[in-house]
C-alpha positions as CSV (number, residue, x, y, z in Angstrom):
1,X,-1.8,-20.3,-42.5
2,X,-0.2,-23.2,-40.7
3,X,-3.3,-25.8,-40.2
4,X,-3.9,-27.4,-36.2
5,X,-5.4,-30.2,-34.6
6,X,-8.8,-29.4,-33.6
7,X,-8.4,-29.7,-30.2
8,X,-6.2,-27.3,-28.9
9,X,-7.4,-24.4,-30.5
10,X,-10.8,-25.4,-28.8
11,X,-9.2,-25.7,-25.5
12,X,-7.3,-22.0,-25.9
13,X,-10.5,-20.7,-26.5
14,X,-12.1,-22.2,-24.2
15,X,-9.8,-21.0,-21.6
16,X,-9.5,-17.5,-22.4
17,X,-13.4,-17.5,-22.7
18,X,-13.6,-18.5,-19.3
19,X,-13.5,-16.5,-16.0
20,X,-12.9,-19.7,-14.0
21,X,-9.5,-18.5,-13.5
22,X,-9.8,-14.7,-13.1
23,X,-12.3,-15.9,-9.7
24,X,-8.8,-18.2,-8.6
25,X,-7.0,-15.4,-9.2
26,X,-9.2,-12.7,-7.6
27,X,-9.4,-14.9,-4.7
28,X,-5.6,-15.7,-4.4
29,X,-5.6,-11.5,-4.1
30,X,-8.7,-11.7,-1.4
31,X,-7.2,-14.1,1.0
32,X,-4.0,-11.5,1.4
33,X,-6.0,-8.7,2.0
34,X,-8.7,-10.3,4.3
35,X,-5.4,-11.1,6.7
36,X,-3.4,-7.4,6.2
37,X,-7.2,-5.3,6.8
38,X,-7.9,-7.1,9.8
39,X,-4.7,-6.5,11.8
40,X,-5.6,-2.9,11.6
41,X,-9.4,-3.3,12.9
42,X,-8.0,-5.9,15.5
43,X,-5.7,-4.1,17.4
44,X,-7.7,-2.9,20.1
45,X,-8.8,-7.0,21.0
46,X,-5.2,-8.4,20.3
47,X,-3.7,-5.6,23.1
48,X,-6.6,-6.6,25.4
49,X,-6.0,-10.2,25.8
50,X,-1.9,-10.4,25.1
51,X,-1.9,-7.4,27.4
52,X,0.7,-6.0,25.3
53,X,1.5,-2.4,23.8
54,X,-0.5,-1.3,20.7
55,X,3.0,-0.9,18.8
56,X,3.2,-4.1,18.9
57,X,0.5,-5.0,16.6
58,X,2.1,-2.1,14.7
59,X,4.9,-4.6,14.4
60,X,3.2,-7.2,13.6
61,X,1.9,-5.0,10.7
62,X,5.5,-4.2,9.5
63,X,6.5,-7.5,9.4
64,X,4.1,-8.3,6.8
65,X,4.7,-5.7,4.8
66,X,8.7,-5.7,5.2
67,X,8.1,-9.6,4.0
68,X,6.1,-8.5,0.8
69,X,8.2,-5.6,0.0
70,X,11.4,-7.3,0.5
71,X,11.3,-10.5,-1.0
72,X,8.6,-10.2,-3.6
73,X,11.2,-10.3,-6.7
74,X,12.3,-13.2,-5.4
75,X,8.9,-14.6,-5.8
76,X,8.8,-13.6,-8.8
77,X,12.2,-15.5,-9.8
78,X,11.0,-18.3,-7.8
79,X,8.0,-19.1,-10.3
80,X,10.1,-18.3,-13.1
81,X,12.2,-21.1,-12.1
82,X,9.4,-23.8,-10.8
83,X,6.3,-22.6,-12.5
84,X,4.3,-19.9,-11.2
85,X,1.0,-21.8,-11.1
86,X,3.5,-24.3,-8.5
87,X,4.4,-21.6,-6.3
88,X,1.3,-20.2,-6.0
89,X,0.0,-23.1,-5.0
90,X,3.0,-23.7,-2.0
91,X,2.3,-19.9,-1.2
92,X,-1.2,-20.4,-0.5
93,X,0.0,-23.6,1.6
94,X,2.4,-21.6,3.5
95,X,-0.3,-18.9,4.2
96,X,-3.0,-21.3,5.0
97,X,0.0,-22.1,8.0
98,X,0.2,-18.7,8.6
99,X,-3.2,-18.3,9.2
100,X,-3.3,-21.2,11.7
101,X,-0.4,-20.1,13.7
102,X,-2.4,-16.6,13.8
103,X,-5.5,-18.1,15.0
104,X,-4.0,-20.1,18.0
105,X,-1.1,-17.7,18.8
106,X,-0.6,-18.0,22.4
107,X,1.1,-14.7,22.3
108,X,2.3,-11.2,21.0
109,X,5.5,-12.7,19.7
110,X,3.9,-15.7,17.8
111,X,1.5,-13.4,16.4
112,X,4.4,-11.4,14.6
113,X,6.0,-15.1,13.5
114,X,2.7,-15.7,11.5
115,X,2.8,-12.0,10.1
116,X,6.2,-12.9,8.7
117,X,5.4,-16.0,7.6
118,X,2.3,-14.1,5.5
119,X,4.1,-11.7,4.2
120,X,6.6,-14.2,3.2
121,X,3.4,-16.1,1.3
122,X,2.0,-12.9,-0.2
123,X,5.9,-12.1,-1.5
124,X,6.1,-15.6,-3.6
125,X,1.7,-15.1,-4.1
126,X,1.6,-11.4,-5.6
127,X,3.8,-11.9,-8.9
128,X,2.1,-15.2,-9.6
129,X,-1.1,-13.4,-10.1
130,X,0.0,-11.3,-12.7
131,X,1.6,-14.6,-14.6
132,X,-1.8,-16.6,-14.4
133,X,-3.5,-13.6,-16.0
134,X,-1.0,-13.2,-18.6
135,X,-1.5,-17.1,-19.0
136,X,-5.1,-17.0,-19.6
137,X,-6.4,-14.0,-21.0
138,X,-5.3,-11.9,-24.3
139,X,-6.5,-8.3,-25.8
140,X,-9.6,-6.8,-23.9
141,X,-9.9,-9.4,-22.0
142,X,-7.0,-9.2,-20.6
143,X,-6.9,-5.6,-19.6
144,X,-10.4,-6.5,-18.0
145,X,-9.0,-9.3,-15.8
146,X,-6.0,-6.8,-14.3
147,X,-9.0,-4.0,-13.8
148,X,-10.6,-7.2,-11.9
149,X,-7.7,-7.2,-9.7
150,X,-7.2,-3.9,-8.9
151,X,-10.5,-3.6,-7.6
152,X,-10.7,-6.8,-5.8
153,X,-7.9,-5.5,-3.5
154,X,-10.2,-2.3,-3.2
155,X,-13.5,-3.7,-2.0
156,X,-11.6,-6.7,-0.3
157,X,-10.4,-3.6,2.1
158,X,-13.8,-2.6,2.7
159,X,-15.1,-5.9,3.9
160,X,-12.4,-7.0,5.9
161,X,-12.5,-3.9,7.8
162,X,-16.1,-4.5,8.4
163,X,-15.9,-8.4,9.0
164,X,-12.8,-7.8,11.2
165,X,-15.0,-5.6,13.3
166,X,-18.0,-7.3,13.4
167,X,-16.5,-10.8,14.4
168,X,-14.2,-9.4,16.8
169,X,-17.0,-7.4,18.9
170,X,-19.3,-10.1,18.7
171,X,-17.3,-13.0,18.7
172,X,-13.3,-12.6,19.1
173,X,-10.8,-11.1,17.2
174,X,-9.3,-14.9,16.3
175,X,-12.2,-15.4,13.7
176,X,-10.9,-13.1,11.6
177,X,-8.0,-14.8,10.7
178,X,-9.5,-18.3,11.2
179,X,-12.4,-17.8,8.1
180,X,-9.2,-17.0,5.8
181,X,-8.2,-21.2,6.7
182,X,-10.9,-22.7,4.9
183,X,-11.0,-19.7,2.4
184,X,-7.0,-20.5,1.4
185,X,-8.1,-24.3,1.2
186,X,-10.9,-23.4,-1.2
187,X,-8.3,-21.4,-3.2
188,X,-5.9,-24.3,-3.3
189,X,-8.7,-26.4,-4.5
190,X,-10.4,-24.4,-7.3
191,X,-6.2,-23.9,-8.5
192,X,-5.7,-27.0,-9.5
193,X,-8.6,-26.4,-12.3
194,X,-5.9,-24.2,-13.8
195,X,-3.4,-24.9,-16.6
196,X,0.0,-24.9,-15.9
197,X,2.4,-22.4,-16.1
198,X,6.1,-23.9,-17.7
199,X,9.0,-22.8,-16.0
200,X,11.5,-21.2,-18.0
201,X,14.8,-23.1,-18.4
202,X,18.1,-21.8,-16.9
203,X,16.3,-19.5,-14.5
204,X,18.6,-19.0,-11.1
205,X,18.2,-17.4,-8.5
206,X,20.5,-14.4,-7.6
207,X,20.5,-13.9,-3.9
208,X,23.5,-11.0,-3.6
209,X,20.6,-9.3,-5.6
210,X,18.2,-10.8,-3.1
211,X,20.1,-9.3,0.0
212,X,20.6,-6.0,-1.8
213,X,17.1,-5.4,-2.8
214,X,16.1,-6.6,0.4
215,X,18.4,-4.3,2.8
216,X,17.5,-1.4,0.4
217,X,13.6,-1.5,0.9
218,X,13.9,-2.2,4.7
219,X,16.2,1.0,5.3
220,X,14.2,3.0,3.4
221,X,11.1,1.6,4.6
222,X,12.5,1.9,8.1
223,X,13.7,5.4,7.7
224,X,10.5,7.1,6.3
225,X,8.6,5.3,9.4
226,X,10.7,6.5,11.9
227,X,11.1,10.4,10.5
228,X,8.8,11.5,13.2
229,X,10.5,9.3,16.1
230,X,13.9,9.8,15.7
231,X,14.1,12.9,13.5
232,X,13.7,14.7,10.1
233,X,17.3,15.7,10.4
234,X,18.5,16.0,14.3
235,X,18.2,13.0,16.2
236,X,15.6,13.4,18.9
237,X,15.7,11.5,22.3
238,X,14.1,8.5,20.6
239,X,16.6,7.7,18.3
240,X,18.3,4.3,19.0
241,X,21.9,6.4,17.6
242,X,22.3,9.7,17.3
243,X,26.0,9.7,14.7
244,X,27.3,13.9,15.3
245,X,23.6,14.5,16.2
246,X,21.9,13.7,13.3
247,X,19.3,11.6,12.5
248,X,19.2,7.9,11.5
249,X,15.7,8.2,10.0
250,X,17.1,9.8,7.1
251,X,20.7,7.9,7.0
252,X,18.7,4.8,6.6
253,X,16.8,6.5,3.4
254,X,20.0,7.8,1.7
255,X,21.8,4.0,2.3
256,X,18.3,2.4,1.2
257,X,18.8,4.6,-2.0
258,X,22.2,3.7,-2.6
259,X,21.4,-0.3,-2.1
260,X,18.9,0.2,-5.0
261,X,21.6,2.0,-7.5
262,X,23.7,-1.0,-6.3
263,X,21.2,-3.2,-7.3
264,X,20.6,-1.9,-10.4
265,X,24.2,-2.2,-11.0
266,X,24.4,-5.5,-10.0
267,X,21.8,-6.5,-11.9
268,X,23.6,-4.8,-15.7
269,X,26.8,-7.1,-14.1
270,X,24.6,-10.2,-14.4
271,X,23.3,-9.5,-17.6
272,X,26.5,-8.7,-19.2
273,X,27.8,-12.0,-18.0
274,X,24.5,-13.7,-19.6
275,X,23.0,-14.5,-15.7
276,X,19.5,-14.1,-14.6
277,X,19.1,-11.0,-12.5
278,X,16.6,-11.0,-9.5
279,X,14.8,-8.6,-12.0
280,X,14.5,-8.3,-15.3
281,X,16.0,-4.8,-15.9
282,X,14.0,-5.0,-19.6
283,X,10.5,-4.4,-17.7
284,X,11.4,-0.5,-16.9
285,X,14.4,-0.1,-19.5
286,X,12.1,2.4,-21.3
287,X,10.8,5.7,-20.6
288,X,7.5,4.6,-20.6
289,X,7.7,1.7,-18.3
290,X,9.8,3.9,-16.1
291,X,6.9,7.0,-16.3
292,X,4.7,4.0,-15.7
293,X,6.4,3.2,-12.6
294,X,6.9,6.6,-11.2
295,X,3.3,7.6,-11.7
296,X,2.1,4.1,-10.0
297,X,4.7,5.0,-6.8
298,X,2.9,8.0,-6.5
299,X,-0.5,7.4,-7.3
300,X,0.2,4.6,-4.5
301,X,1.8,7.4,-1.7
302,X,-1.0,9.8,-2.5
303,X,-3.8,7.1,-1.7
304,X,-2.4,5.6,1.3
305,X,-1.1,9.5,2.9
306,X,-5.0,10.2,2.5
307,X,-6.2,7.0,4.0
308,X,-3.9,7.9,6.9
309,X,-5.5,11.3,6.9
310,X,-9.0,11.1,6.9
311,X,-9.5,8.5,9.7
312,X,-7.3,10.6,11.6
313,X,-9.3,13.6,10.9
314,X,-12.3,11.3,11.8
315,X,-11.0,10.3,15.0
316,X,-8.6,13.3,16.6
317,X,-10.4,16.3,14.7
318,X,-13.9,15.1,15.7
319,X,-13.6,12.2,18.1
320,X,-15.5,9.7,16.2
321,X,-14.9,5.7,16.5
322,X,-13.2,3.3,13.9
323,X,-16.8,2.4,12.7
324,X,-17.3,5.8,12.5
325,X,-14.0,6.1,10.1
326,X,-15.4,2.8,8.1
327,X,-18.7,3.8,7.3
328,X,-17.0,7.3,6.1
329,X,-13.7,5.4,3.6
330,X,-17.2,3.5,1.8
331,X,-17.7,6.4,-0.7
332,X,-13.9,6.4,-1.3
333,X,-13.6,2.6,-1.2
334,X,-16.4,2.2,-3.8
335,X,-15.3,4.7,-6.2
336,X,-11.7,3.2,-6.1
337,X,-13.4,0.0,-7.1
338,X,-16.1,1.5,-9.9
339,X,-12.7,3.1,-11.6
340,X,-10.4,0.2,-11.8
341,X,-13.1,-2.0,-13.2
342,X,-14.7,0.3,-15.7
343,X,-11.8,2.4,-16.8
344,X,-11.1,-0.5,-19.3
345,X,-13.9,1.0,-21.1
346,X,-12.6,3.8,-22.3
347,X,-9.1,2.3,-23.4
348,X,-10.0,2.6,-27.2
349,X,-11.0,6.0,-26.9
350,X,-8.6,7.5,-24.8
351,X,-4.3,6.7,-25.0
352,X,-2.7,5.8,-21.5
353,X,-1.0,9.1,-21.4
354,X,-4.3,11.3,-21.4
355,X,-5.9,8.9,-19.1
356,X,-3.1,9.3,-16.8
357,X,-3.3,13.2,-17.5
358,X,-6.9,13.6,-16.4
359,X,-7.1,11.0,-13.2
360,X,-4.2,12.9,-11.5
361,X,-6.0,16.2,-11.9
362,X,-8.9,14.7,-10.4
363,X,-6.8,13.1,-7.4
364,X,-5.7,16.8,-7.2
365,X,-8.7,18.4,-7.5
366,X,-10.2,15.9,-4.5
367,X,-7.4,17.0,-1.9
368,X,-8.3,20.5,-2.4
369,X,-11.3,19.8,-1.9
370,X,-10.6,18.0,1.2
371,X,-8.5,20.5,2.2
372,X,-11.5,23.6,1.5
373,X,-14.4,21.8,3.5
374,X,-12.5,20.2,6.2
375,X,-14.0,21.2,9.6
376,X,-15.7,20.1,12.8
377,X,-18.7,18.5,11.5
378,X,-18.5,15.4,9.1
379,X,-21.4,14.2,6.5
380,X,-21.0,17.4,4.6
381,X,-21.9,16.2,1.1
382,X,-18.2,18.5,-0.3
383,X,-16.1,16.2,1.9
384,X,-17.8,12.7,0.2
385,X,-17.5,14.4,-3.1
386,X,-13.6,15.1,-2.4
387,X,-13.2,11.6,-1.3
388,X,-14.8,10.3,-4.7
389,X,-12.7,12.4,-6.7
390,X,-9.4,10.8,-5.1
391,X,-11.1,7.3,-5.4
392,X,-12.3,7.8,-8.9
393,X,-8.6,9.0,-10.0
394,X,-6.9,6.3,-8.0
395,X,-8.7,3.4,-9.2
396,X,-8.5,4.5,-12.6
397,X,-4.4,5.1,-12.7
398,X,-4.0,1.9,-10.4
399,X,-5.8,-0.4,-13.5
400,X,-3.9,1.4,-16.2
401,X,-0.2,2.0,-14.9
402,X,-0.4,-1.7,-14.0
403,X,-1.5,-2.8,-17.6
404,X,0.7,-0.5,-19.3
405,X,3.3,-2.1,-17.6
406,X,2.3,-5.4,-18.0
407,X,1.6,-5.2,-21.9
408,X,5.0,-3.8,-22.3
409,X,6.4,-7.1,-21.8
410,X,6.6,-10.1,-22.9
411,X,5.1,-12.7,-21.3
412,X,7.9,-14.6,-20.2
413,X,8.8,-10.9,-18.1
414,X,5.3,-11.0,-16.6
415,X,6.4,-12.6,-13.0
416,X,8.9,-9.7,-13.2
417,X,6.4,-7.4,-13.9
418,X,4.2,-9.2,-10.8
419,X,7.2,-8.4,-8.5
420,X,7.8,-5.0,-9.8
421,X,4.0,-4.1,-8.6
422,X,4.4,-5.6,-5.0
423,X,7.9,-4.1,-4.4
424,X,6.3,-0.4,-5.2
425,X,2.9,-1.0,-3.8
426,X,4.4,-2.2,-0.4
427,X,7.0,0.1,-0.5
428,X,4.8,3.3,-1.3
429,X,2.4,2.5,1.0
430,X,4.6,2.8,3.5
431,X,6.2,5.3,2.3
432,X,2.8,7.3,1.6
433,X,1.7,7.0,5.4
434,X,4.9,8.1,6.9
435,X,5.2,11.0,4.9
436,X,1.7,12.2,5.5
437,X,2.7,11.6,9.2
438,X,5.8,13.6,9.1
439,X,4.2,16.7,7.2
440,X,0.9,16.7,9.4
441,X,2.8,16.5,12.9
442,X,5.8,18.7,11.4
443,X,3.1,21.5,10.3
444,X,1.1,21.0,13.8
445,X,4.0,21.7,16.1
446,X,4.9,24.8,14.1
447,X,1.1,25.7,14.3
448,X,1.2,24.4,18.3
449,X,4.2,26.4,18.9
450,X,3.6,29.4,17.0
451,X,-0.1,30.2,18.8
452,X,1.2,29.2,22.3
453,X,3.8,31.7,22.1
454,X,1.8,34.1,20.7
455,X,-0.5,33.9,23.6
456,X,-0.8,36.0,26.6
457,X,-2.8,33.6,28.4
458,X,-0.3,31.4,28.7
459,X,2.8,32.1,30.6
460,X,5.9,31.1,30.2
461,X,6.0,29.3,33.3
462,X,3.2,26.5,32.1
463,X,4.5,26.2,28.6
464,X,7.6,24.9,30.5
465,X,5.6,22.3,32.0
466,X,4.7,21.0,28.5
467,X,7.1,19.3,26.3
468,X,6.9,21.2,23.1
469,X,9.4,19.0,21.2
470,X,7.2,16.0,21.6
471,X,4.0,17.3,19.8
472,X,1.7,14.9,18.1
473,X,-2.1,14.3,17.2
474,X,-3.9,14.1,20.5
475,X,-8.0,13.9,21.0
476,X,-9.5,17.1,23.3
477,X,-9.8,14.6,25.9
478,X,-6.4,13.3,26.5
479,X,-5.3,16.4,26.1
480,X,-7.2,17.9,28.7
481,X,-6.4,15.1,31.2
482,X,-2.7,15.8,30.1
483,X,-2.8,19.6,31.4
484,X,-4.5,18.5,34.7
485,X,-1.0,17.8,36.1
486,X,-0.2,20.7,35.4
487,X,-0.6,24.5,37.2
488,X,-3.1,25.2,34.2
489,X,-6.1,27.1,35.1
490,X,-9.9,26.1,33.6
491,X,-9.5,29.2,31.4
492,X,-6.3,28.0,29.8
493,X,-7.0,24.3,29.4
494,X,-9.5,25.9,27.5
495,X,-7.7,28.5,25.3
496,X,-4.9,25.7,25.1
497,X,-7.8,22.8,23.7
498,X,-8.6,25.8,21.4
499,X,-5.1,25.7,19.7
500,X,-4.1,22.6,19.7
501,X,-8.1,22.5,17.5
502,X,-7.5,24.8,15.5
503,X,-3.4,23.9,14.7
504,X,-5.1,20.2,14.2
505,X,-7.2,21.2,11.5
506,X,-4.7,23.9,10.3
507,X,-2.4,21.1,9.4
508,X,-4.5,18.5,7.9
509,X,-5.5,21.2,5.7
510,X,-2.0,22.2,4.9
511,X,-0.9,18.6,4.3
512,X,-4.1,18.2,1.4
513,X,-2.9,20.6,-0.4
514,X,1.0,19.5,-0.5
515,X,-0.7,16.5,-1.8
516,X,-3.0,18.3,-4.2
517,X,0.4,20.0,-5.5
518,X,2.4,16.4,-5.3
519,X,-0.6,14.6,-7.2
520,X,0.1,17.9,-10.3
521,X,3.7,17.3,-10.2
522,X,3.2,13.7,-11.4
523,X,1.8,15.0,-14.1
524,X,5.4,15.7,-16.0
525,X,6.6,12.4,-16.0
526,X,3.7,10.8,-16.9
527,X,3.5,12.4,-20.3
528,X,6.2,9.9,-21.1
529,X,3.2,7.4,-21.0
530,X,2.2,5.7,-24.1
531,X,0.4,7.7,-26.4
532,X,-1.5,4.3,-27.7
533,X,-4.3,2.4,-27.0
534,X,-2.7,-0.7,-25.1
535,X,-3.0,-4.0,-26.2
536,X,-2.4,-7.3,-25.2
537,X,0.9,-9.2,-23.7
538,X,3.0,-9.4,-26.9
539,X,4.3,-13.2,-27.0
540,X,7.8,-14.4,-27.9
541,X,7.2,-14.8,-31.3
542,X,6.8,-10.9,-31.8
């Protein structure tokens, strides 16, 4: 054995020993979702005093998560090049800005400036975390620390929605955003106690894989959000372009897939000529990574399609407030964050593959649940225990598809693997809410149309008066004051409330278990996970 100076093994150890960095690191995480959890909350306050539409905070949203999405491999290639501990220090800089511009925004527009701007942050931010964990921590530890962040993101939801809420009702909705100011310049602080992170030599940047990857996840992201707008297949009145009548929701998905088989193309050109891609095609090259990153894309839909769900359950199907939707996502919320930080525990016992095996029947086994006890009346002990299935299954696959992916590559691939997380987090989560939104509305206005045809109370001559083709989730209320300009009787406001109730619940029930089904399907390709208890990192000497 090769004898060393004294000191540096002391200071390795001392470092690894140390969750000084993991806190940076879990607080690097917190200050994104502090800013993306509030928008959400804030939208009633924001519409109030810029007296604008509340798409437009839906906008604002988007921008973000466009930003993220789009440009995140480039943050990834960006600390390759500089050093990741550098750009995560400039990030938190440029979001600290953000954050500013947020708090004083005059109006709507400047609002959606800083969104970019964040998202833009959080794109160069998210890959850097998983290089300062590789960095610090080795073996158990190290699978602990990415737990750590998986559930930081999960209980930093929690309390954002509940600060958001509280400081906007009590004192303005610009507090929200301001706390993160001082927050980010604590962050920037405590990051300087870290070591640095060397930049690799000969990194640069590719940016005709930069506008591919980027065009790709906007069409797609942009055609899934737009299915119900403009069209699953025919292009309804919405549609900005209707080419031979169809569509451009699902255009935009079908170029957005092409621009990634591009990309991937492009990508094998560069490496073949001994350039550095955008991304490392080496961290999904095998069938395990790529199982990996299949099952975390849908583990990813299936979470955010049920947090779409339930608060709209909450809120149409009973008529309950946003608090009212908070208090009920803490049961869900919690056992997200008990899963991802205690599933490490059982990663000598049990390989990847049958952990991966066993959380997605439990996701499943949640949504049926859902999908049983769903009714009128919330608090039923079935419906929390349905919600704590899907949470417990989430937060377990979310700690191990993202370690299994991270200790399949070296370390030097780790801001790779960093960018490969945010691209199909953002991108899923997207991708997760507008499908839930296309199934649930599609399955209602079958439901809607089916029982007012088949009902002799209503007459032809009123269902005419109603635009059919334009069905979406509506509360009892606005649906009632809806039929007052129309001929409708009492009587068949009533029997009409009764429908659209009953086709309300019909679908949401419908929609949990497609997702019960999606969440077994998953199931096949991830028995192409490793069949081994994971380790840590390998380094370049192995």
């Amino acid at each position: 054995m090769t004898a060393q100076s004294p000191p540096t093994p002391n200071i390795d150890a001392e470092l690894q020993d140390s969750w000084l960095p993991m806190v940076v690191i879990g607080m690097g995480q917190v200050q994104m979702s502090l800013n993306i959890n509030a928008l959400p909350v804030s939208i009633g306050n924001i519409v109030n005093e810029f007296n604008t539409a509340p798409t437009t905070v839906g906008t604002a949203i988007v921008a973000y998560s466009l930003s993220v999405a789009g440009f995140v491999m480039l943050g990834g290639k960006l600390g390759q090049k500089f050093g990741s501990l550098l750009v995560f220090q400039i990030a938190t800089v440029l979001l600290l800005l953000a954050m500013v511009i947020m708090t004083f925004s005059t109006s709507a527009e400047i609002m959606i400036v800083a969104q970019l701007i964040a998202g833009l942050a959080a794109a160069a931010i998210v890959p850097t975390l998983v290089v300062l964990i590789a960095n610090n921590y080795r073996g158990k530890q190290q699978s602990k620390a990415l737990g750590i962040l998986g559930a930081v993101q999960a209980i930093t939801t929690v309390t954002a929605f509940f600060l958001a809420g509280a400081l906007g009702t009590w004192i303005g909705w610009r507090w929200a955003f301001g706390i993160i100011i001082p927050f980010a310049a604590v962050v920037l602080l405590l990051s300087f106690r870290l070591k640095r992170v060397p930049k690799i030599p000969g990194v640069k940047i590719d940016w005709v894989g930069v506008v591919l990857a980027a065009l790709s996840i906007i069409f797609i992201s942009v055609g899934f959000n737009n299915l119900n707008g403009w069209g699953l297949v025919l292009a309804r009145a919405a549609a900005p372009l209707a080419p031979l009548g169809i569509s451009p929701a699902p255009i935009l998905i079908v170029l957005g897939v092409i621009g990634v088989q591009l990309f991937v193309a492009w990508a094998q050109r560069r490496v073949a000529a001994h350039q550095t891609p955008l991304l490392a095609l080496e961290v999904i090259d095998s069938r395990q990574e790529q199982a990996a990153a299949i099952s975390m894309m849908s583990i990813v839909i299936l979470g955010n399609a049920m947090t779409f769900l339930v608060p709209l359950y909450i809120q149409m199907v009973q008529g309950r407030t946003s608090l009212d939707t908070s208090v009920a996502m803490i049961p869900y919320q919690l056992a997200v964050f008990a899963a991802a930080i205690s599933i490490v525990r059982v990663f000598d016992r049990l390989s990847p593959r049958q952990i991966a095996r066993k959380a997605f029947i439990l996701v499943a086994v949640g949504m049926v649940v859902l999908a049983i006890v769903m009714n009128n009346e919330w608090g039923t002990l079935p419906v929390i225990l349905g919600l704590i299935l899907v949470g417990l299954g989430q937060g377990s696959l979310v700690t191990l598809l993202f370690n299994v992916l991270v200790t399949s590559s070296p370390k030097e691939l780790a801001a790779d693997v960093g960018a490969l997380r945010g691209t199909i987090n953002n991108l899923a989560a997207g991708v997760g809410t507008a499908l839930a939104g296309a199934l649930v509305v599609g399955i209602l206005s079958l439901n809607i149309q089916r029982g007012v045809m088949d009902n002799p109370n209503l007459p032809p001559e009123l269902i005419q008066q109603v635009n059919l083709d334009e069905v979406t989730f509506v509360s009892n209320d606005r649906l009632e004051t809806t039929l007052a300009t129309t001929t409708a009787t009492p009587a068949q406001v009533d029997e009409a409330i009764a429908i659209n109730a009953a086709a309300r619940l019909r679908a949401l029930k419908l929609t949990f278990l497609f997702l019960a089904a999606l969440a077994l399907l998953v199931i096949v390709p991830s028995r192409r996970l490793p069949g081994y208890v994971p380790g840590e990192v390998p380094t370049p000497e192995r």
